[in-house]
Phi, psi and omega in degrees: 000122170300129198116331180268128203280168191239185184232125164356134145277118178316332188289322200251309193314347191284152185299324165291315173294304145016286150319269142022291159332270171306326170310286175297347174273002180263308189248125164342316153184164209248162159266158149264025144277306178295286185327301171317320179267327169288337152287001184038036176238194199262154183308318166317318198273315177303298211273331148301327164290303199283022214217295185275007177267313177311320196276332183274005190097009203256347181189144203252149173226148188222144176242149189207183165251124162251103177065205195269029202249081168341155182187109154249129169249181191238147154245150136280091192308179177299302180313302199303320188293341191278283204298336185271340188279315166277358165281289167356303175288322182284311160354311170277275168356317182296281198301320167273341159297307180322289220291329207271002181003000000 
C-alpha cells in the first residue's frame, strides 16, 4: 500500500545493537573491547545486546585465550548481514514516506 511506513526489525532498531551491527558489517571481526570503546557503553550494556543479537542468529561470539589474557570476539553472520540490509531498506522506505508527508 502506498504510503505505508513498513516495520522495523526491533532486534536491530535499539541503538546499541544497531551500533553492534553496523560495526561489524563494515569489519571482519570486533573484540569486545573495540565494541566497547566505539560504542561507548559499559561492559553490562554490551554485553546484553551482543547477547540478544547472538540468541537472535545475528552474530557468532567466541571466547579464547590469547596467552593468559580472556579475549571474546564477536563475527556477523550471513542472517545478521540479511537482516541489517532489510533494516536499511525499510529504513529508506521510512524516511521517504516521512517526506512525502
Amino acid at each position: 500500500m502506498p504510503g505505508e511506513i513498513p516495520e522495523l526489525d526491533r532486534l536491530i532498531h535499539e541503538r546499541i545493537r544497531l551500533g553492534i551491527i553496523s560495526a561489524l558489517a563494515v569489519n571482519d571481526s570486533l573484540s569486545f573491547s573495540d565494541l566497547k570503546r566505539l560504542l561507548r557503553t559499559t561492559d553490562g550494556n554490551l554485553s546484553v545486546h551482543a547477547r540478544k543479537l547472538e540468541e537472535g542468529g545475528y552474530l557468532t561470539c567466541r571466547k579464547f585465550f590469547e596467552g593468559r589474557i580472556p579475549r571474546t570476539e564477536y563475527r556477523l553472520t550471513a542472517a545478521g548481514r540479511r537482516a541489517l540490509d532489510e533494516y536499511l531498506r525499510n529504513m529508506e522506505e521510512v524516511i521517504r514516506v516521512a517526506r512525502e508527508g
